[in-house]
C-alpha positions as CSV (number, residue, x, y, z in Angstrom):
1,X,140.6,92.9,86.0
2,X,142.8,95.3,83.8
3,X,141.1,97.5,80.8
4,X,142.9,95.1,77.8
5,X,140.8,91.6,79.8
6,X,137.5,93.2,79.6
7,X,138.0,94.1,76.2
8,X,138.5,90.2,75.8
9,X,135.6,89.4,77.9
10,X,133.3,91.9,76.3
11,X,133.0,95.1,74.3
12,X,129.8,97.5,75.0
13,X,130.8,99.5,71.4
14,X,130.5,96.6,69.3
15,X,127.5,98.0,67.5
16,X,129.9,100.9,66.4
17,X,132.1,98.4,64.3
18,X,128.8,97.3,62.9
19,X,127.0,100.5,62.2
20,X,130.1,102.6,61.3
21,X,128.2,105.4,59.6
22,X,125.1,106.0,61.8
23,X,123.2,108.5,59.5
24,X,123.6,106.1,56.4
25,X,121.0,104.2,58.8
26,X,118.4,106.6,58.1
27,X,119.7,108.1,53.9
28,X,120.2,105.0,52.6
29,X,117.3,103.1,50.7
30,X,118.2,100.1,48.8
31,X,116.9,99.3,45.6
32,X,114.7,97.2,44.6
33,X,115.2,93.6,43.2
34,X,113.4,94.0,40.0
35,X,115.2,97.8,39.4
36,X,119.1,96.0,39.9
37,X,118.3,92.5,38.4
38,X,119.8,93.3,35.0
39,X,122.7,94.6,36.0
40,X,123.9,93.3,39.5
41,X,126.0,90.5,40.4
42,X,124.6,87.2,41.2
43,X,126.2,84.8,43.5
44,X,125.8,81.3,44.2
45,X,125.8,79.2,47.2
46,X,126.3,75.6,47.7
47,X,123.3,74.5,48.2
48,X,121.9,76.1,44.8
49,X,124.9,74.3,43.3
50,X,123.3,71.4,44.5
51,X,119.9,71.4,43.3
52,X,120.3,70.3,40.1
53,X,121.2,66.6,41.3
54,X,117.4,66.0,42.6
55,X,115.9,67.6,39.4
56,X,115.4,66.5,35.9
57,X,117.0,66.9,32.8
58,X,114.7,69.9,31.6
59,X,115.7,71.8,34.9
60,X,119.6,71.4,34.5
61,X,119.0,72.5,30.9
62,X,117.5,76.0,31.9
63,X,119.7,76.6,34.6
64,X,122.7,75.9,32.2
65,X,120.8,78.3,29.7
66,X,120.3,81.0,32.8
67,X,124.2,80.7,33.7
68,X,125.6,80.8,30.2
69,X,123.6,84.3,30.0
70,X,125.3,85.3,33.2
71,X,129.1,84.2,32.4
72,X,128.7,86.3,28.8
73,X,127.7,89.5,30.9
74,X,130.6,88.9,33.1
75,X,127.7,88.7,36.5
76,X,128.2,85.2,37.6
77,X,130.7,84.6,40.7
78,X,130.9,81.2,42.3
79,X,132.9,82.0,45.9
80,X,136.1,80.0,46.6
81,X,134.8,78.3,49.4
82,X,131.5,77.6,48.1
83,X,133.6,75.5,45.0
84,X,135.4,73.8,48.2
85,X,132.2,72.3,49.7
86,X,130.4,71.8,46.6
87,X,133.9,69.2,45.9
88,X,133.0,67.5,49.6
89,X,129.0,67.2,48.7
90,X,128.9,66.6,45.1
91,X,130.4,63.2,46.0
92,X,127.7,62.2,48.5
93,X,124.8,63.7,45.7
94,X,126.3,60.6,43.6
95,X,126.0,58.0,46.1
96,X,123.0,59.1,47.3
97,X,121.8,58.1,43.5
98,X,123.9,55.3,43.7
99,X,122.1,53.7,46.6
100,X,118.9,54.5,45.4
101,X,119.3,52.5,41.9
102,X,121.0,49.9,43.3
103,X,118.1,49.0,45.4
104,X,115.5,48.9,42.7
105,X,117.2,45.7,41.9
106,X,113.8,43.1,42.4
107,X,113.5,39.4,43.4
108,X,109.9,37.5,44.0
109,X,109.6,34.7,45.8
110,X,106.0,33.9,47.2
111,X,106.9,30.7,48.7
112,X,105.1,27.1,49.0
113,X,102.0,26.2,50.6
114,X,101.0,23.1,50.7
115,X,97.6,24.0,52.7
116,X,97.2,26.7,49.8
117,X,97.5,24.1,46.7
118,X,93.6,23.5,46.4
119,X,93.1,27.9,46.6
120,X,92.6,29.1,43.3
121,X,93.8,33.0,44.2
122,X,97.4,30.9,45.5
123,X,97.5,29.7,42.0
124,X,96.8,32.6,40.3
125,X,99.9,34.4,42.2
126,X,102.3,31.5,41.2
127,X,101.2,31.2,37.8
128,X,101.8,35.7,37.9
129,X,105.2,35.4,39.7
130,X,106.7,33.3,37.2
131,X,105.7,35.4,34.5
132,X,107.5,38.4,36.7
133,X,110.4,36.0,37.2
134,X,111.0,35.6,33.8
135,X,111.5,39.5,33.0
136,X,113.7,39.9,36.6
137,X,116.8,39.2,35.0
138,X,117.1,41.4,32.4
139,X,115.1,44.0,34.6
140,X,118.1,43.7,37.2
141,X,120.7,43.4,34.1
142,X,119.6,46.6,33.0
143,X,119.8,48.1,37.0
144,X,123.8,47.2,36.4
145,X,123.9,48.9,33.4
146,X,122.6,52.2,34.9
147,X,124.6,51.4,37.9
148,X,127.8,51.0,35.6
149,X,127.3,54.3,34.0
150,X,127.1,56.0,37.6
151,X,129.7,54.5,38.5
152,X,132.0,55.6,35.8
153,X,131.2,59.1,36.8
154,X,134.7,60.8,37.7
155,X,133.7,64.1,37.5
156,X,131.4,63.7,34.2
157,X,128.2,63.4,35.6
158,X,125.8,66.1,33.8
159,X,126.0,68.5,36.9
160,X,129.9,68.1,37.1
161,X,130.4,68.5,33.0
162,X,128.1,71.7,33.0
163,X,130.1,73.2,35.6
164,X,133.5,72.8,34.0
165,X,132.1,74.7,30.5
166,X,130.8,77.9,32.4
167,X,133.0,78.1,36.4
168,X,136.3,79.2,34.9
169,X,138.8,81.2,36.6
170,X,136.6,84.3,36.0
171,X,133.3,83.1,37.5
172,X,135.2,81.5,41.1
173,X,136.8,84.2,43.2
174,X,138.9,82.6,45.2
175,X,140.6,85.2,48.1
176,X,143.6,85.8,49.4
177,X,142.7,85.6,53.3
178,X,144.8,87.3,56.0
179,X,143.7,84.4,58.5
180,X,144.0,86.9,61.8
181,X,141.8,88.9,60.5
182,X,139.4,86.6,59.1
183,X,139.8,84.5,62.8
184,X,139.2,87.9,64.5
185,X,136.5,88.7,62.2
186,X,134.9,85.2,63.0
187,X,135.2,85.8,67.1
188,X,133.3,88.7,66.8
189,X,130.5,87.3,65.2
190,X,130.0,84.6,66.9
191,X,130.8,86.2,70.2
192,X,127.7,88.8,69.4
193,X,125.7,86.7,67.5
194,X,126.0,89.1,64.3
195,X,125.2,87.4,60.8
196,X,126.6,85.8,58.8
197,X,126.9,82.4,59.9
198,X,127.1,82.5,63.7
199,X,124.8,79.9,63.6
200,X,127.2,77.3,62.3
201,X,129.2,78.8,65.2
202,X,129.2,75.0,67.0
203,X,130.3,73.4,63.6
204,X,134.2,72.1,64.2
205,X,135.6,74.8,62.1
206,X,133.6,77.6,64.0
207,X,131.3,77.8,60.8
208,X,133.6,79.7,58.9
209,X,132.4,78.5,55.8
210,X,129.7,81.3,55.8
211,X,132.3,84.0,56.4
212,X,133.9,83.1,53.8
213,X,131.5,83.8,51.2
214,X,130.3,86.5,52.9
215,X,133.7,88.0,52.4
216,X,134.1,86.8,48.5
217,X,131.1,88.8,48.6
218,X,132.3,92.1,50.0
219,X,135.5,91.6,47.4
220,X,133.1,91.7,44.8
221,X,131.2,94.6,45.8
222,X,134.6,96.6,46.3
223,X,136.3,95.4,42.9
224,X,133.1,96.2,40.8
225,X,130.6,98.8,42.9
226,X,127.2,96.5,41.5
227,X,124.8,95.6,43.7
228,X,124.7,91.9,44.3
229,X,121.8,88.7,44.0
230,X,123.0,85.9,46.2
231,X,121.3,82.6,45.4
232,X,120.9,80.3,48.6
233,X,118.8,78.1,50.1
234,X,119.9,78.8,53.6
235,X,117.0,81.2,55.6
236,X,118.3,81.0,59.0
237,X,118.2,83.8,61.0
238,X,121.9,84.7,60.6
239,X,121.2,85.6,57.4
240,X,117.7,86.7,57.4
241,X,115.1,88.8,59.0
242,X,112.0,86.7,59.9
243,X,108.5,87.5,61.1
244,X,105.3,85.2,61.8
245,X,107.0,83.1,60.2
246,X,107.9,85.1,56.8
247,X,111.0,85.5,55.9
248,X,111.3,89.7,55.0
249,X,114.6,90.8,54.2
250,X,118.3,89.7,54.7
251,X,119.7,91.1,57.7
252,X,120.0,94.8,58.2
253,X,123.8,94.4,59.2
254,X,124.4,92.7,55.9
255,X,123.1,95.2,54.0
256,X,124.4,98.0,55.5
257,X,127.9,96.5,55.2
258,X,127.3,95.8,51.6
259,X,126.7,99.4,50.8
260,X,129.6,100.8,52.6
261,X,131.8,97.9,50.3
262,X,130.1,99.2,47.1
263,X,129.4,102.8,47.6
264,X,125.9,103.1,48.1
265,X,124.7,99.9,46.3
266,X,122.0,97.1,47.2
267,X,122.3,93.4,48.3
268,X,119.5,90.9,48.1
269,X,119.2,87.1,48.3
270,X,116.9,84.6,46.5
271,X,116.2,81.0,46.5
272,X,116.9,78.8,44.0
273,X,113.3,78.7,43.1
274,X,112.8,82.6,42.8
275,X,116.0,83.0,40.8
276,X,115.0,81.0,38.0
277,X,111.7,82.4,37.7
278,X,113.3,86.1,38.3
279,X,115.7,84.9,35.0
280,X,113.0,83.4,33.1
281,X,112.9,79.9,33.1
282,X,109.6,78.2,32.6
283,X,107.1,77.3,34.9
284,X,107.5,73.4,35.4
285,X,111.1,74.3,36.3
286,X,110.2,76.9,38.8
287,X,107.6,74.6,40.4
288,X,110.2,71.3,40.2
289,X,112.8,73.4,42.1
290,X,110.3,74.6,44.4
291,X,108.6,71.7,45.9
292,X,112.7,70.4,46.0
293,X,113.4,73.6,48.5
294,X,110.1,72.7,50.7
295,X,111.6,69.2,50.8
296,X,115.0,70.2,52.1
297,X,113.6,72.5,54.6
298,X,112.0,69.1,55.9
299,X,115.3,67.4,56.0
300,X,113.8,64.8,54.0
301,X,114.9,65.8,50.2
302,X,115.3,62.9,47.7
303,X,119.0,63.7,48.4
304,X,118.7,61.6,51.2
305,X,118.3,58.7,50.0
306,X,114.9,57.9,50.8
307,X,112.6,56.2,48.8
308,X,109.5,58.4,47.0
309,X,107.0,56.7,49.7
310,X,108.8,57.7,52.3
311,X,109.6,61.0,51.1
312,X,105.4,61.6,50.6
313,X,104.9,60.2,54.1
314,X,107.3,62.7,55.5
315,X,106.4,65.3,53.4
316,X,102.5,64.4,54.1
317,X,103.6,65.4,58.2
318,X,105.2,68.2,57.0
319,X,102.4,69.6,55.4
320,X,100.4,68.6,58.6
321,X,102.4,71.0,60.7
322,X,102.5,73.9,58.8
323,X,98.6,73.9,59.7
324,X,99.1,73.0,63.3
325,X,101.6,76.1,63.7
326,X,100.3,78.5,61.2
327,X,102.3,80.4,60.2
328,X,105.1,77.8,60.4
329,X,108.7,79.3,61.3
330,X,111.7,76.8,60.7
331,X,114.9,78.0,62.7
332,X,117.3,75.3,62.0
333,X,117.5,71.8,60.7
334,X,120.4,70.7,62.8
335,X,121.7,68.6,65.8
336,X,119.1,65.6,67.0
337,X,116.3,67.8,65.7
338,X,114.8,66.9,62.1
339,X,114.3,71.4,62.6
340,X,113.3,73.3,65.4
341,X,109.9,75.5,64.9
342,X,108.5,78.8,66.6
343,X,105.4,79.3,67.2
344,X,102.8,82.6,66.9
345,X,103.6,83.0,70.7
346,X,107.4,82.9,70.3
347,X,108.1,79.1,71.9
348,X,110.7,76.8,70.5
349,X,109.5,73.2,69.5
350,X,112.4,70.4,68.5
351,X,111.0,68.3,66.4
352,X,112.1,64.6,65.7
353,X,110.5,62.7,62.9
354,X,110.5,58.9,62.9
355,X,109.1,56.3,60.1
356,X,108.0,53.2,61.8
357,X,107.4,49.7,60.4
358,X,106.1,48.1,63.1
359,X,104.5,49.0,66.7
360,X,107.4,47.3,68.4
361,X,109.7,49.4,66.0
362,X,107.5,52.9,67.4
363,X,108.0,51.8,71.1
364,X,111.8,51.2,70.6
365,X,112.0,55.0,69.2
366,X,109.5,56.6,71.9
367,X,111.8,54.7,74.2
368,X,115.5,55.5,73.0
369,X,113.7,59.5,72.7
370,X,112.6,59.2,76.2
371,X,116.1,58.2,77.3
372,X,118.0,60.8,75.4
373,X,115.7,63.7,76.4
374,X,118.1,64.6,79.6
375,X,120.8,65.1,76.9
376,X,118.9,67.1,74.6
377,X,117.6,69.6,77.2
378,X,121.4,69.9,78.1
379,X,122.6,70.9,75.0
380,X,123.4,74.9,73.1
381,X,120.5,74.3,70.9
382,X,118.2,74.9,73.6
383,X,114.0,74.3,73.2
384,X,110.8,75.0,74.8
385,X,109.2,72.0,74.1
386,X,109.2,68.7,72.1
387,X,107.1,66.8,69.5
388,X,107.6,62.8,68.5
389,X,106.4,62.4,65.6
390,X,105.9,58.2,65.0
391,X,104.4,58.1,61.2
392,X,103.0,54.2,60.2
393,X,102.8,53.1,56.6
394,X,98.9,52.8,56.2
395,X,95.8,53.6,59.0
396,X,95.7,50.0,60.1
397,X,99.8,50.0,61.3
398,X,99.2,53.5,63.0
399,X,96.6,52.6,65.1
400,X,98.7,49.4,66.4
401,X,101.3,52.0,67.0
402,X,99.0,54.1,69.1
403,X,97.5,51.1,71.1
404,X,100.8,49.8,72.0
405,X,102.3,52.9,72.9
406,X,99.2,54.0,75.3
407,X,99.7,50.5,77.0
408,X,103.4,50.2,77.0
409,X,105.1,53.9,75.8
410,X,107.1,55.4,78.4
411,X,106.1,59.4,78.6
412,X,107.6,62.1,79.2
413,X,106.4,65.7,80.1
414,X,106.9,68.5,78.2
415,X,106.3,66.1,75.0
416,X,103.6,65.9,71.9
417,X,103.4,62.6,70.8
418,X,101.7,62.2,67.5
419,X,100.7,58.9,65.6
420,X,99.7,59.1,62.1
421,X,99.8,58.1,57.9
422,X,99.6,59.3,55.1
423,X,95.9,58.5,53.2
424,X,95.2,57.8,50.0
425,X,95.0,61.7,49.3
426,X,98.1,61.9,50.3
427,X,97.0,64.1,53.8
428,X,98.6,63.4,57.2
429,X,96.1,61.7,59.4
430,X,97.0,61.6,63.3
431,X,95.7,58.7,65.2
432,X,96.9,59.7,68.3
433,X,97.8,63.4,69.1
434,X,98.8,63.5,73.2
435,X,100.4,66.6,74.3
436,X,101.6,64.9,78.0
C-alpha cells in the first residue's frame, strides 16, 4: 500500500491539526462567563430559536426584550445555516399547534339504555349532557376560529413577526463556503470523532449542519476578536465535556480553536434557560424555559404534539429514572431509542418509552420490541443493554398490563421491562420492574 493510501486510510498526526500550538495548551486560561458576558458575542442555535413556540406570551416578550438589547450593541449573530433549518422546523412548530387545537374540538354522546331508564345516577348524566350539548357548538365554533387564525399564519405568527424586526442582514452571517474544504473539514471529523457535530455523522447530509455553525462561528471570532456565548440546547458529547453525568465544559478542541480564531479570546455555551437568566429575564421565564429544556431532553416536549397527560405521564417516568441512574447521563435522543443513558459504571442503556391504552396494546409493543431487538443490536448506535418502558393511564390499567405480560409477554435477555403510572402526585409508580 503506497504512502498517499495510508494517508486516506488513516493519519497518526491528526492531533497536530487539532492542537496546532502545543504550549497554548498549558498558557492559555479562558475567561470566565460572567467576566466576558457584557461584551462577547452571543450566538444562537436552532433549537433556542425554537423555544419560544412551546412557551407563553410573557416568555417571547423577554426574549424579544433580551434580543433587542443585543442587536443595538451589535452582539447578536444568527448563523446562515441555523436561519435554514429554523425555515424547515418553524413549519412543523405550527402544525404541531395546529393538531393540538384541532383536537380539542368535543362531542358527548352517552348513549341509550333502556336497562338504565329506572337509575337515577343514568338520569342525572343525561339531564348533564344535554346541558353540555347545548354549549358544544359554539365551544367547537370558537376551536375554528382559533384554528382560522393559525391557519392564516404565512410567516406572521408571533415567533416569525419577532424575528423579521430584529434578524436583519447584520444579525445572520451567512458564509461564503469553499465546499472542498468544508467536505474535507467534515471527513476529518467524523473520521476521528473530533467535535463538532460528528455525532450527526449518520444524518444523510453527513451532519454538516453543525459544521456549519461551527464555522459561522470561527468567522465571527476572526472578523471581530470577542469572545463568544453560543445559546443551544444540544449537550451531546460532540460538543461537550461530560462527567457523572454533569455536563462541565464545551469541548477542549473547541475552545482551543476558538482562541487561535480570536487571538487569545474565550468561548462558552449556555442553554436557553441559563441565557435568559444570565441576561436578566425574570424568574417565571427562566423556570418556563427550563422545565421546556428537561422536556426536550425526554423527547417528549409539547412540540410533539402530545397532549398535557401524556406529556406528565412521560415526564413522571422521566423523573423516575433520573433516581434509578443517579446521576442520569443522556447521550443522544436519536434512532429507535427515545435517548440512550450511561450509567455510574460506564454502561449504555437504550431506552424506548411506550404509552399504552390497553394490556393487549402493551403486549403488541413488548412483542413488535422483541422482534426488532436483532436489528437494533446490529446497528452504529451500539448499547449495553435495554429498558421497555410500558406506562398505563392509572394503577388499575398497569397492573393488567403487568399480569398479561408475565402470562403472555415474550422476553428477552439483556432487557428491563418496567410497568408503571403516574399517581395522583404526579410520581412514577412501577408495577412491574423485571430485569430478565
Amino acid at each position: 500500500m503506497s504512502g498517499e493510501q495510508q494517508e486516506t486510510k488513516y493519519n497518526p498526526l491528526y492531533r497536530t491539526a487539532i492542537y496546532p500550538e502545543a504550549a497554548s495548551i498549558f498558557s492559555f486560561r479562558p475567561k470566565p462567563l460572567s467576566e466576558v458576558k457584557d461584551d462577547c458575542l452571543v450566538i444562537l442555535d436552532t433549537n433556542a430559536l425554537l423555544v419560544p413556540y412551546t412557551t407563553g406570551k410573557e416568555s417571547l416578550e423577554e426574549i424579544g426584550k433580551i434580543y433587542r438589547q443585543l442587536v443595538e450593541q451589535k452582539r447578536l449573530v444568527v448563523p446562515g445555516q441555523v436561519a435554514r433549518e429554523f425555515a424547515e422546523h418553524r413549519v412543523t412548530k405550527i402544525k404541531e399547534l395546529y393538531q393540538q387545537i384541532a383536537r380539542k374540538k368535543a362531542s358527548i354522546g352517552l348513549g341509550r339504555y333502556p336497562l338504565l331508564d329506572g337509575v337515577s345516577e343514568y338520569k342525572k348524566a343525561l339531564e348533564l349532557e344535554n346541558k353540555l350539548n347545548e354549549s358544544i357548538p359554539a365551544y367547537n365554533k370558537a376551536i375554528d376560529k382559533i384554528l382560522d387564525v393559525i391557519g392564516d399564519w404565512y410567516w406572521n405568527d408571533p415567533v416569525s413577526k419577532l424575528y423579521s424586526e430584529l434578524f436583519s442582514e447584520v444579525v445572520v452571517i451567512d458564509l461564503i463556503l469553499d465546499e472542498a474544504a468544508v467536505k474535507e473539514r467534515l471527513d476529518r471529523d467524523n473520521k476521528y470523532k473530533m467535535p463538532p457535530g460528528y455525532k450527526d455523522g449518520c444524518k444523510p447530509d453527513d451532519g454538516i449542519g453543525d459544521l456549519l455553525i461551527w464555522l459561522t462561528i470561527l468567522e465571527m471570532a476572526r472578523k471581530y476578536k470577542k469572545s463568544a456565548v453560543f445559546i443551544s440546547l444540544d449537550r451531546k458529547p460532540d460538543w461537550w465535556s461530560k462527567s457523572e453525568g454533569r455536563h462541565l465544559y464545551p469541548r477542549y478542541e473547541l475552545i482551543e480553536e476558538y482562541r487561535r480564531n480570536s487571538e487569545g479570546e474565550s468561548f462558552h455555551s449556555v442553554t436557553f434557560s441559563s441565557f435568559l437568566s444570565l441576561y436578566g429575564a425574570t424568574d417565571s421565564v427562566v423556570e418556563e424555559v427550563r422545565k421546556e429544556e428537561d422536556l426536550s431532553r425526554t423527547g417528549i416536549s409539547i412540540g410533539f404534539g402530545l397532549s398535557k397527560q401524556r406529556i406528565r405521564r412521560r415526564y413522571a417516568f422521566f423523573e423516575w429514572l433520573k433516581k434509578e441512574y443517579d446521576p442520569l447521563q443522556i447521550d443522544s435522543t436519536k434512532g429507535r431509542f427515545d435517548y440512550v443513558i450511561t450509567t455510574d459504571r460506564g454502561a449504555r442503556i437504550g431506552v424506548i418509552t411506550k404509552l399504552v391504552i390497553s394490556p393487549e396494546h402493551a403486549h403488541k409493543e413488548s412483542d413488535e420490541f422483541a422482534a426488532t431487538l436483532p436489528i437494533i443490536q446490529t446497528e452504529e448506535e451500539r448499547v449495553d443493554g435495554f429498558l421497555l418502558a410500558l406506562i398505563a393511564f392509572d394503577e388499575d390499567a398497569a397492573r393488567a398490563v403487568e399480569s398479561r405480560l408475565l402470562k403472555f409477554g415474550r422476553f428477552v435477555a439483556g432487557v428491563r421491562y418496567v410497568v408503571g403510572y403516574k399517581a395522583e402526585k404526579g410520581e412514577f409508580v412501577a408495577t412491574l420492574d423485571l430485569r430478565y
